[in-house]
N, C-alpha and C positions, 0 to 999 in steps of 0.2 A: 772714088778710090776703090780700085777694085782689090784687097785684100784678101787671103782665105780665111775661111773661121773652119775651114776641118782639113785636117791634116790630108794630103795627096802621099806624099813620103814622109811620115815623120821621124822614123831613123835619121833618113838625108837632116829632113831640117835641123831635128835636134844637133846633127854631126856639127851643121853651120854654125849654131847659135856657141857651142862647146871651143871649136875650132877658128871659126872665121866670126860671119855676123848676120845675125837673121832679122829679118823686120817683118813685127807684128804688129798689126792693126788693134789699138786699145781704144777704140773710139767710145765702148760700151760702158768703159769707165765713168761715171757721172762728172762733170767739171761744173763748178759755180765760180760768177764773180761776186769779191765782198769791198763795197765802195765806200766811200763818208768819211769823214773826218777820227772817226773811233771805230774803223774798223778793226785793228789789232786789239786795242782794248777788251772789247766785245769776246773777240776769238779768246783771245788771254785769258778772260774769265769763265767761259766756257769746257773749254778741250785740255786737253794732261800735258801741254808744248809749249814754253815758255814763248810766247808769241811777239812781244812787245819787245823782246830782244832783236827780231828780226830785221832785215834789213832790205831794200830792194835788192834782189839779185841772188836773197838767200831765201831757202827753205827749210822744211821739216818734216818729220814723220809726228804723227800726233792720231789721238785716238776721242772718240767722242763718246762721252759714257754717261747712263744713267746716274740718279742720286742714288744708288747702290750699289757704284763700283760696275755694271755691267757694260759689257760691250752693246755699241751701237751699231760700230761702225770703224772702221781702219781708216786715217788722212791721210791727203798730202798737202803741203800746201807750198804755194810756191809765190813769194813776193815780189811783187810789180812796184811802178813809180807811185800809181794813183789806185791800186787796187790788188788783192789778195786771191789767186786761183786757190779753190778748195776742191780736191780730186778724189771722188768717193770712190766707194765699189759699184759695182753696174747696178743699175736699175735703182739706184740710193738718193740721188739726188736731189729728186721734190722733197723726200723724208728729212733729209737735213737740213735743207734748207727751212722745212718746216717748221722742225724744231728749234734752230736758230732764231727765228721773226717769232718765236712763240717767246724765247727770254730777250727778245732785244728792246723789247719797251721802248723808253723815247731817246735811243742810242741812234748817233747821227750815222744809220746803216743801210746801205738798200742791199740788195741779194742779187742777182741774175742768174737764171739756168741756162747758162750756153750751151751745155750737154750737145743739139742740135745743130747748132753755128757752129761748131770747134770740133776739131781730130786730134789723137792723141796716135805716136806711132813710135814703140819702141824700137831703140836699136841693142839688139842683145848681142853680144861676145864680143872678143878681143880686141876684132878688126872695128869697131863701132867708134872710136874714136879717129881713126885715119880716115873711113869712110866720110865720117861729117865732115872732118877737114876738108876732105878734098871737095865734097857736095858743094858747100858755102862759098869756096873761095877765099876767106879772109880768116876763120879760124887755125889758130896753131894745132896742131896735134898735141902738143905736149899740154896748153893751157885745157883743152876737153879732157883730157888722162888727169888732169891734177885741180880739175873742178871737186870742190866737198861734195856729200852725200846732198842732194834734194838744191845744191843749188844750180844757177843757172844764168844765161846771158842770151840776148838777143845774135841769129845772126839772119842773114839770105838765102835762102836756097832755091836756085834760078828762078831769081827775081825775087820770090815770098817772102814774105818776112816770116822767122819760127821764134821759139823759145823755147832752145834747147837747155837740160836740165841733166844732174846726173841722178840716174837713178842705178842702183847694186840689187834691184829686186832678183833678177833672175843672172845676172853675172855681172863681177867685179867693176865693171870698166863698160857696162850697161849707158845708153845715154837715152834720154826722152825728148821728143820734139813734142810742140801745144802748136799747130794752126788753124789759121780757119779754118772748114769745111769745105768751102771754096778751091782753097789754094792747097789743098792734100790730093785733089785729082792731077796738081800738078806734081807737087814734092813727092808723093809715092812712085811713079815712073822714072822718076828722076835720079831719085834715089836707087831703084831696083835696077836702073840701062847702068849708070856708074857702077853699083855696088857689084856688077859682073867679075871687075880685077879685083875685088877682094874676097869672093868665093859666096856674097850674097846669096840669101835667098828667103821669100817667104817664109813665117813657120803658121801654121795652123795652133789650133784649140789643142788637138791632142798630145799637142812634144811641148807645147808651153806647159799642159797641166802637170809633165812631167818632169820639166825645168823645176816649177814649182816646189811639186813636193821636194824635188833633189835636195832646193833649197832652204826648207822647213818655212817656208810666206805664209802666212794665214788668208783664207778665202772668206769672205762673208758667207754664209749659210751653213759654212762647214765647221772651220775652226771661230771665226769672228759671229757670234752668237749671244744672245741675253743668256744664255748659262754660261758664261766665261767673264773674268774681269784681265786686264791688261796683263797681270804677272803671269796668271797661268799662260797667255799666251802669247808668252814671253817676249811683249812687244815693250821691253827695258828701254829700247833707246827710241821711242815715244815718250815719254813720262820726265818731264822735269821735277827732280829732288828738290828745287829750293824756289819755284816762283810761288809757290801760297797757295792761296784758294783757285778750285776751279771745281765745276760738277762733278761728284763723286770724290774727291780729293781725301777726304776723311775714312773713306773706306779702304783706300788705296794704302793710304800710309800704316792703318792701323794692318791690315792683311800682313806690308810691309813688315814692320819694327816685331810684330807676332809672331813672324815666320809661318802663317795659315794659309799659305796656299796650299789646298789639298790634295788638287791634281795638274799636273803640266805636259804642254807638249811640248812632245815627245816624237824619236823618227823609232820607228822598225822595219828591222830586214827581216822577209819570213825565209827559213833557214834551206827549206827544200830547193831546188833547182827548178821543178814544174809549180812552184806552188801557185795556187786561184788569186788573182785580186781581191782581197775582203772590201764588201760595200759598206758603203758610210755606218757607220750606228752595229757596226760586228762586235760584237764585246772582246776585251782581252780577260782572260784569268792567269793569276799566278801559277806558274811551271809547278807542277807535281802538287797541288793544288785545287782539283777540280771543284767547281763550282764558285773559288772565289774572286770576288771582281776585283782584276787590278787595272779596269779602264775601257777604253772604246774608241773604235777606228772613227775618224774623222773623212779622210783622204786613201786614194791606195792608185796606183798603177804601178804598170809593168814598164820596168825602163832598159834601156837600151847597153849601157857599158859601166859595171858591168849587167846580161843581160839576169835582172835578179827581180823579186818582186818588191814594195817597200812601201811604206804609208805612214799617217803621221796618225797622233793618236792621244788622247787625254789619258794620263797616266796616272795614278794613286802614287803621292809621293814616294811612298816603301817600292813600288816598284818601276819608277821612273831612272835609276841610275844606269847611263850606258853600260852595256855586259851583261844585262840582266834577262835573263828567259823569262817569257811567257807564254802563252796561247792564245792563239787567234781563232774563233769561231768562223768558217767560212764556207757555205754550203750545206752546212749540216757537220760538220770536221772539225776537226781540232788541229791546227798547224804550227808549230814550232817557230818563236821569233827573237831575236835578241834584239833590245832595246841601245837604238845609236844615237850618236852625239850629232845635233845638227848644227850646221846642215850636214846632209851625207856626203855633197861635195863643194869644190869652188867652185 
């Protein structure tokens, strides 16, 4: 698969992914299979996503956390006939997996790290569900547009078999394919000679990351960290209210029913027209304020429409409310930002 991972135009591409449909190569994503008789059990008892409810053909967002409530790690998981795909963040893979066979005792479970055997290739924006249709041959447009979040169905695309999935990470009506590695030097040409009539086009690292932040995603090392628990970053619809127990659960709920979350992300626009990118870890203070901490950039790039600066950011509850001014350290500087509702867009 000859994919990009650095942006050529990423104006152009973000335009496609906004406008038509872009396809990015996610293959860096770690993928595991979970097989045995108790494998949802296992997962169930584990992770904050009601699992056991699941069914072939459905999925979920799910989070993996210390016995302290912290972040491990962001899921996916996606339900098969005879086995469970677990889709980390890049380079996570051995780690959960690790972690996993370290609480699985004599649970009837084996693990595999496909990561290497399998490709992941999103298709981002509007056009993404007319494009598969027409890839496969046999899907309806309307049934990929009205697939739920994280689920999914088998189809063909000349010849391959995928398992296509919906995913809303970076736009609404987003869909995911899972192939072999194999059969992705076929399905990516295929997909990119078709997706020509629907305004296709690769996107790179640099308009994805921009997608991204547009859309307040949490990244592993950024915002998905052992200093954060699920509420701060505000991965709500990971987290099931009512299946019981699972790792960290007691911390979750108690934060929960407390109301103790003490800081959350958060999006901000920094308010000048030229303003600098702030780098990971740039503190915010409260407006008219100096010196005191209402938080810390996470995320930041320059996006394209409108062309403004913007980043995501661990906020101190008192100053996490959209509308809210503060300051951004960046450079040496102090630049003016008001705190937005994310995501910033659709």
């Amino acid at each position: 698969m000859t994919a990009p991972t650095r942006s050529t135009d990423p104006r152009a591409e973000y335009q496609a992914a906004r406008t038509a449909v872009a396809l990015a190569d996610r293959s860096s994503f770690g993928r595991l299979r979970a097989f045995g008789a108790k494998r949802l059990d296992l997962l169930h008892r584990l992770i904050t996503q009601d699992v056991r409810s699941l069914s072939p053909g459905q999925g979920a967002r799910a989070a993996m956390l210390t016995d302290k409530g912290r972040l491990m790690d962001e899921l996916r998981l996606y339900v098969r006939e005879d086995h469970v795909v677990i889709v980390t963040s890049p380079g996570q893979s051995s780690a959960i997996k690790g972690h996993i066979e370290s609480l699985r005792f004599r649970d009837d479970v084996r693990l595999e790290d496909v990561t290497g055997d399998t490709a992941m290739i999103d298709l981002i924006g509007p056009a993404a569900p007319a494009l598969l249709a027409a890839a496969s041959g046999g899907a309806a447009r309307e049934e990929l547009e009205s697939l739920p979040r994280h689920h999914g169905r088998v189809l063909q695309i000349d010849g391959r078999a995928a398992v296509a999935v919906r995913t809303a990470s970076l736009h609404e009506r987003g869909l995911r394919l899972l192939v072999s590695a194999h059969d992705a030097a076929t399905v990516w040409p295929a997909l990119l000679e078709l997706g020509a009539a629907f305004g296709a086009s690769p996107i790179g690292e640099e308009a994805l990351e921009v997608l991204r932040i547009e859309r307040g995603q949490p990244r592993f090392g950024r915002e998905i960290t052992l200093e954060h628990n699920p509420l701060e970053a505000r991965l709500d619809d990971a987290i099931s209210w009512t299946k019981g127990c699972y790792i960290g659960q007691e911390v979750v709920a108690r934060l929960d029913s407390r109301h103790k979350i003490s800081r959350l992300l958060s999006g901000l626009r920094l308010t000048a027209a030229d303003a600098p990118v702030p780098a990971p870890g740039a503190p915010v203070e409260a407006h008219g304020h100096p010196g005191i901490d209402a938080g810390q950039v996470t995320s930041a790039a320059r996006t394209f429409e409108p062309d403004e600066t913007i980043a995501l950011a661990y906020l101190r509850q008192d100053s996490s409310a959209p509308g809210t001014r503060v300051v951004v350290m960046v450079e040496g500087r102090l630049h003016e930002a008001i705190v937005s509702e994310l995501p910033f867009s659709g």
